[in-house]
C-alpha positions as CSV (number, residue, x, y, z in Angstrom):
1,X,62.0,110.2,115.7
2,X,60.0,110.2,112.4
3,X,57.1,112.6,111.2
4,X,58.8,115.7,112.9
5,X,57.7,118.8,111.3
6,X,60.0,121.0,110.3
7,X,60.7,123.6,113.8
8,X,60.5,127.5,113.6
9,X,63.3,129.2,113.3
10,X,65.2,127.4,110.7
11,X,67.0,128.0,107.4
12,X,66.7,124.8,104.3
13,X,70.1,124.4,103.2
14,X,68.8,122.3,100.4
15,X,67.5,118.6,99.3
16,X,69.0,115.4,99.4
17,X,70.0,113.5,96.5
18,X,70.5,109.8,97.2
19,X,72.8,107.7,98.2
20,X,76.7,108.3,98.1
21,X,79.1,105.4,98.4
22,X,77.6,101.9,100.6
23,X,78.8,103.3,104.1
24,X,75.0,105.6,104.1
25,X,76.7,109.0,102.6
26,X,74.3,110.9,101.3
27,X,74.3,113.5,98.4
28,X,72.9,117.1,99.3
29,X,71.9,119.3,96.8
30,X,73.3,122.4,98.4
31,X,71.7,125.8,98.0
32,X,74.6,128.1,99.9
33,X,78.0,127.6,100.9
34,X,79.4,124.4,101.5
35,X,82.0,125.4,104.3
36,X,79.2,126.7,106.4
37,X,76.8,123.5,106.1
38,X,80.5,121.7,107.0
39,X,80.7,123.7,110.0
40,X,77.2,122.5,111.5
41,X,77.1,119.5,114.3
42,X,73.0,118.6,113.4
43,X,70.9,119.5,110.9
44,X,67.1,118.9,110.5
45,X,66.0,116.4,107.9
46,X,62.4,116.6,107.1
47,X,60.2,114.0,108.4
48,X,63.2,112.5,110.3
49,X,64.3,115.1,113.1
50,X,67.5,116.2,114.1
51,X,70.4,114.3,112.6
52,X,74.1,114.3,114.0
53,X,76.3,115.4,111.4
54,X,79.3,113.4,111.7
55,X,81.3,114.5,108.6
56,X,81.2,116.1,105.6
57,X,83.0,115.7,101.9
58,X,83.2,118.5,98.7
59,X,81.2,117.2,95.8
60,X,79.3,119.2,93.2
61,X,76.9,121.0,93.5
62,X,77.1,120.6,97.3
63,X,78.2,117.9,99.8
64,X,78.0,114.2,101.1
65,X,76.7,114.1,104.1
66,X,77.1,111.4,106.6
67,X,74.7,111.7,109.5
68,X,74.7,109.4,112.7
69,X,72.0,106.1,112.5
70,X,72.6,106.4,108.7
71,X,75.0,104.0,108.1
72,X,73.7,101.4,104.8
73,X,73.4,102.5,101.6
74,X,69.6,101.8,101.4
75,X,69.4,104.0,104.9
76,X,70.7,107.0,102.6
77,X,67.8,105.8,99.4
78,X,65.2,106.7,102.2
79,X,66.5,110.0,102.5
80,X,66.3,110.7,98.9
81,X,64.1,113.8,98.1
82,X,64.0,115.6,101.6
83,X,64.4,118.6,102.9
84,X,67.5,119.9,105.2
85,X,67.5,122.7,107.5
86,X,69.9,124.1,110.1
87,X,69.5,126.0,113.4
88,X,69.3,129.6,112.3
89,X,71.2,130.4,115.6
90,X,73.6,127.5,114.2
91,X,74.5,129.2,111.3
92,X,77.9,130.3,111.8
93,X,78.5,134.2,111.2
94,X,79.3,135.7,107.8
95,X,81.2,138.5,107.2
96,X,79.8,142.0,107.3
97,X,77.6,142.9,104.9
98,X,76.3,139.4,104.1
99,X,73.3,138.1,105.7
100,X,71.3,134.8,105.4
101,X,68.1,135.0,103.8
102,X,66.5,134.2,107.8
103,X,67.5,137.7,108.9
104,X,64.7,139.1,105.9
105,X,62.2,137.5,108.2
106,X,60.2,140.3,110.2
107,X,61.7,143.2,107.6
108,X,59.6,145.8,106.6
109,X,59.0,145.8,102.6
110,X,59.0,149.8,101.7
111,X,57.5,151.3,98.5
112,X,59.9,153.9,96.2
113,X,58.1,156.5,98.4
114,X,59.3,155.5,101.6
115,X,55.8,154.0,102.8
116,X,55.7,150.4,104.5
117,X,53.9,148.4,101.6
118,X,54.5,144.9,103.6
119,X,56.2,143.1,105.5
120,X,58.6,139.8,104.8
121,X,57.5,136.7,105.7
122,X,59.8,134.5,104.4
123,X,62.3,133.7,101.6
124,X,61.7,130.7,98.5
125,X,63.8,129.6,96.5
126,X,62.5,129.7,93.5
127,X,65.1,127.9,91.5
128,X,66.9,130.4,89.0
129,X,65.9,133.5,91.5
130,X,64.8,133.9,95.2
131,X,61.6,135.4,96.0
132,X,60.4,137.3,99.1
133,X,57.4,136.3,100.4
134,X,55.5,139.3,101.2
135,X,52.4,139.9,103.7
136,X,50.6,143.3,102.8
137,X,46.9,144.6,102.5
138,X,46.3,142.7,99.9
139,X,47.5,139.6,101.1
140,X,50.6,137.4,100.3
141,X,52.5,138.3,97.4
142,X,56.3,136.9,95.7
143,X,58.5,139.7,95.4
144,X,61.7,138.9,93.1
145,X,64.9,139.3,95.2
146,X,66.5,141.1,92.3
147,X,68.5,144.5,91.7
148,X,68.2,146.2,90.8
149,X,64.3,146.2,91.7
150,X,64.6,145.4,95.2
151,X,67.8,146.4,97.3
152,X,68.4,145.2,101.6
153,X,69.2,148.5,103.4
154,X,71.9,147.4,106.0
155,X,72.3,148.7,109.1
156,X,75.2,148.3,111.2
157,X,75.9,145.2,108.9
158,X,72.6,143.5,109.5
159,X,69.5,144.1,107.2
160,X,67.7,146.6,108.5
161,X,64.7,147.4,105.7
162,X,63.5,146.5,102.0
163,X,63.1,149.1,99.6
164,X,61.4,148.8,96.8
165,X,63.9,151.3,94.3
166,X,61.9,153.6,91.7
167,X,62.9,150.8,88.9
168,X,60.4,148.6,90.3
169,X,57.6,147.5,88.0
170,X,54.4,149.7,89.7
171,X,51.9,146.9,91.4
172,X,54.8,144.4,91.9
173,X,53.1,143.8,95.2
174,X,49.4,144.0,93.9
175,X,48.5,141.0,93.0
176,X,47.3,139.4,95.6
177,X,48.8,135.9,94.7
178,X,49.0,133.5,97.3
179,X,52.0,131.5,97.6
180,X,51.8,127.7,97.2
C-alpha cells in the first residue's frame, strides 16, 4: 500500500541509502544498534507501509535490508531517501538501565528546582546530538539531550523524569522556538 503515513507509536530507526547488490538489498543508514533492527520481522517504510523483513546483513554504518516485494535493484533506487520505523512494542528489550528514546515520550521535563517546566513530546535526531522536543508555557522548545545539562531519572530501570541539573544554561526552555 503506498502513501501510508507514518502510524503513532513508532520509533525511526534511520534512512535508506540505495540500492545494495541487484537482488533489491537495500542500504540503511542506521541510527541505533544493528542487532536490534536484525531482530525485527517488519518495519515501516515511509510512504510505503509495512514491509516484511526477510533478512538482514552487517554493513557500515548500519545494515542491508532485504524486505519482501523488493526484489530488483531499481525496486531498492525507489526506496532511496525514506524513512524507517519499527513497532515501538517491537523493539526488543534492552538491558536495565537503557531505554529507547520512545519511552521519553509523555516524561515530565523538571527545572533545577524541582518544578515541571514541560513535558517531552518527542525525540529528533539532530545529527551530531539528539534533542528533546519539549511542550511548555511557552510553547515547543529543543532541549539538548546532553550531560551533563540534562540527566533521565530512572525508576525501576525505566525513565521515570527529566531533570534539568543546576548546570543548565538558565532559559534553555525559553525560547519559544518551534520545531520544524
Amino acid at each position: 500500500m503506498t502513501g501510508e503515513k507514518v502510524p503513532p507509536d513508532t520509533t525511526r530507526l534511520g534512512y535508506l541509502l540505495g540500492p545494495h547488490g541487484v537482488q533489491g538489498g537495500v542500504k540503511l543508514y542506521l541510527l541505533g544498534d544493528p542487532a536490534q533492527v536484525s531482530a525485527l520481522k517488519r518495519v515501516f517504510v515511509e510512504g510505503k507501509g509495512w514491509l516484511k523483513v526477510r533478512k538482514t546483513e552487517p554493513l557500515a554504518p548500519g545494515l542491508v535490508l532485504h524486505l519482501t516485494g523488493v526484489t530488483t535493484r531499481e525496486a531498492a533506487q525507489e526506496l532511496r531517501g525514506l524513512n524507517v520505523f519499527a513497532a515501538d512494542s517491537e523493539l526488543p528489550p534492552l538491558e536495565d538501565g537503557s531505554y529507547y528514546y520512545h519511552d521519553l515520550r509523555g516524561l515530565d521535563v523538571l527545572d533545577a528546582s524541582g518544578q515541571v517546566a514541560g513535558t517531552v513530546a518527542d525525540v529528533e535526531d539532530a545529527g551530531h546530538q539528539d534533542l528533546l522536543v519539549v511542550d511548555h508555557a511557552g510553547g515547543p522548545s529543543f532541549l539538548p539531550l546532553q550531560a551533563p545539562y540534562v540527566v533521565v531519572e530512572l525508576q525501576q530501570g525505566k525513565p521515570a523524569l527529566v531533570r534539568l541539573t543546576e548546570e543548565a544554561p538558565e532559559g534553555l526552555l525559553d525560547g519559544g522556538e518551534t520545531p520544524d
